[in-house]
C-alpha positions in Angstrom: 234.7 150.4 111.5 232.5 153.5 113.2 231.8 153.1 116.9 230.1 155.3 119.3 232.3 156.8 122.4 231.8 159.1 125.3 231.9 162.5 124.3 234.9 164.5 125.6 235.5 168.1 126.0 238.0 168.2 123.3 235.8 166.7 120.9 233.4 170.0 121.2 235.2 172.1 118.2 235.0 168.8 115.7 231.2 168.6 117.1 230.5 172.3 116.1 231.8 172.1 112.9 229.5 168.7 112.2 226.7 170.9 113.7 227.0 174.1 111.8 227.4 171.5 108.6 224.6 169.5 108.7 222.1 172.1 110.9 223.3 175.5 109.6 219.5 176.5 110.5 220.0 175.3 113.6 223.1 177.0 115.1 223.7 176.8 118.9 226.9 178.2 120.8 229.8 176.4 121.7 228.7 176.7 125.2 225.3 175.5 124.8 227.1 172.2 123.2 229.8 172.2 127.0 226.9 172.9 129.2 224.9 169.5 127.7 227.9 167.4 128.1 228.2 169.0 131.9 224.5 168.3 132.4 224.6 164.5 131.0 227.7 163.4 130.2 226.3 159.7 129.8 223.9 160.7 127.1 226.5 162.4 124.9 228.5 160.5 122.3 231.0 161.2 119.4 230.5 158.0 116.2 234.4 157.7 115.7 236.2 156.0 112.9 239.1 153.5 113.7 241.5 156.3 113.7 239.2 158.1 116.3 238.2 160.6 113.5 234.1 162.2 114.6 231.7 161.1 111.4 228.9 162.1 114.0 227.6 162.8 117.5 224.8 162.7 119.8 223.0 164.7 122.8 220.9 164.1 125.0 220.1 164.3 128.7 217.1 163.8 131.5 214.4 166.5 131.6 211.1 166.9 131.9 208.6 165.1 129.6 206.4 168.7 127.5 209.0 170.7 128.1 212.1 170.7 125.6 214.9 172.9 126.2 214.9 176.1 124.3 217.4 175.6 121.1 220.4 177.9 121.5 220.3 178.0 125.5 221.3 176.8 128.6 219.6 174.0 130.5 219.7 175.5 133.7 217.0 174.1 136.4 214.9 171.5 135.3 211.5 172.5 134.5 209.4 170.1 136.4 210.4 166.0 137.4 212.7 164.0 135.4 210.7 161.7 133.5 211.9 161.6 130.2 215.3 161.7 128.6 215.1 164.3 126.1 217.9 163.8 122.9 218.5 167.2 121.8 220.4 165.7 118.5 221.9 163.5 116.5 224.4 164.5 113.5 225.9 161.9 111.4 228.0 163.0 108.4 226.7 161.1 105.2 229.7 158.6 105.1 228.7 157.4 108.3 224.9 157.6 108.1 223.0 154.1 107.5 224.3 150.5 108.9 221.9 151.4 112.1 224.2 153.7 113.9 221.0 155.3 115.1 219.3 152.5 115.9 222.6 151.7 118.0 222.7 154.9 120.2 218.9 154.6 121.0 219.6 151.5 122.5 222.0 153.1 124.6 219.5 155.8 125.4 217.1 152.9 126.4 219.6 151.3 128.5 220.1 154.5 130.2 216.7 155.2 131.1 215.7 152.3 132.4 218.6 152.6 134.7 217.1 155.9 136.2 213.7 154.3 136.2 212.4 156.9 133.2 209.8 155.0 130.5 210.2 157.7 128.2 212.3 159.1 125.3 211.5 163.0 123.8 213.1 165.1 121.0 212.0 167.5 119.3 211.7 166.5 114.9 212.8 169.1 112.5 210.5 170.0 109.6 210.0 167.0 107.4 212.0 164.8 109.5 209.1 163.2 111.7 208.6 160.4 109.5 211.9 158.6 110.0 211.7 159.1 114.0 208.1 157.6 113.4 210.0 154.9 112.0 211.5 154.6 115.3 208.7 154.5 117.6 208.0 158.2 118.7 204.8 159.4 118.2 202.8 162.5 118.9 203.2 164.2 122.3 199.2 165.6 123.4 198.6 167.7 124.7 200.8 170.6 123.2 199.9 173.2 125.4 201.3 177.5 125.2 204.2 176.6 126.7 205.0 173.6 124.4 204.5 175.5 121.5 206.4 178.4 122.9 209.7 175.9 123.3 208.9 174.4 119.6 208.8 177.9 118.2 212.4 178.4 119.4 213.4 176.1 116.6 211.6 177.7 113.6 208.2 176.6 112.5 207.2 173.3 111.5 208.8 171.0 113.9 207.1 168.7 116.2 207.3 167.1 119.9 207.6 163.4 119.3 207.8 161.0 122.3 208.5 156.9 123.0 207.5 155.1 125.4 210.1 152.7 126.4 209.6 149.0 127.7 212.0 147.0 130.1 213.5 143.7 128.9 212.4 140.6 130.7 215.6 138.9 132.2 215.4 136.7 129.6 215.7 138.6 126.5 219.0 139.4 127.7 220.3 135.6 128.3 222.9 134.1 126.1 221.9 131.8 124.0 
């Protein structure tokens, strides 16, 4: 059975290798993949396999709602308030894509969020993938300003700024029943 764990620093060669198979258009340093897991440690997580084999992994950290990090570089100072917490990406290898493994780390990204008081998740969809983070409640970021489009073009062309807006549970919805 798959499970999501906090990444560690040893798991950063497995996580490259996952990276440069799935998003070989999308290549980013080993060092850009340490200094995220410095930055935000809590919002970076390796899906494991019983035997602690990586089928997957996720980034993603606080940052400033409009302004993405640039792919391939470091975060350095944020850019303006934390309001949002950006995920930078999520790579599941096809044996361990489906059975809401997604849908499982977003709820940890929620649960995150909330806890620092931020209403808002950001990424940044690849060409023809906006439709399944639709699925998932992100929409449209406006307005997409120079300096938007200047952090989107880092990426290749096509991609989009989606965001979601992110609501707190009433103390009921989280009462045994």
């Amino acid at each position: 059975m798959m499970h999501w764990r906090p990444m560690r620093a040893d798991d950063l060669p497995r996580v490259m290798a996952i990276a440069a198979h799935l998003h070989p258009g999308y290549p980013e340093r080993l060092e850009i993949f340490a200094d995220k897991l410095a930055f935000y440690a809590d919002g970076c997580r390796v899906l494991v396999e019983d035997d602690d084999t990586i089928a997957g992994y996720a980034f993603a950290h606080v940052w400033s709602l409009g302004r993405p990090p640039l792919l391939d570089a470091p975060l350095g100072a944020l850019p303006g308030p934390v309001d949002c917490l950006h995920l930078h990406d999520v790579a599941l290898m096809p044996q361990a894509q489906g059975a809401g493994r997604v849908d499982v780390y977003l709820d940890h990204l929620q649960a995150l969020a909330l806890a620092d008081s931020i209403d808002r998740l950001s990424l940044i969809a690849i060409a023809g993938k906006d439709s399944y983070w639709r699925g998932k409640g992100f929409q449209d970021f406006r307005p997409c300003d120079g300096e938007l489009q200047r952090r989107l073009d880092s990426y290749g062309s096509g991609n989009l700024y989606l965001c979601r807006r992110l609501t707190k549970l009433k103390e009921s919805d989280t009462q045994a029943v």
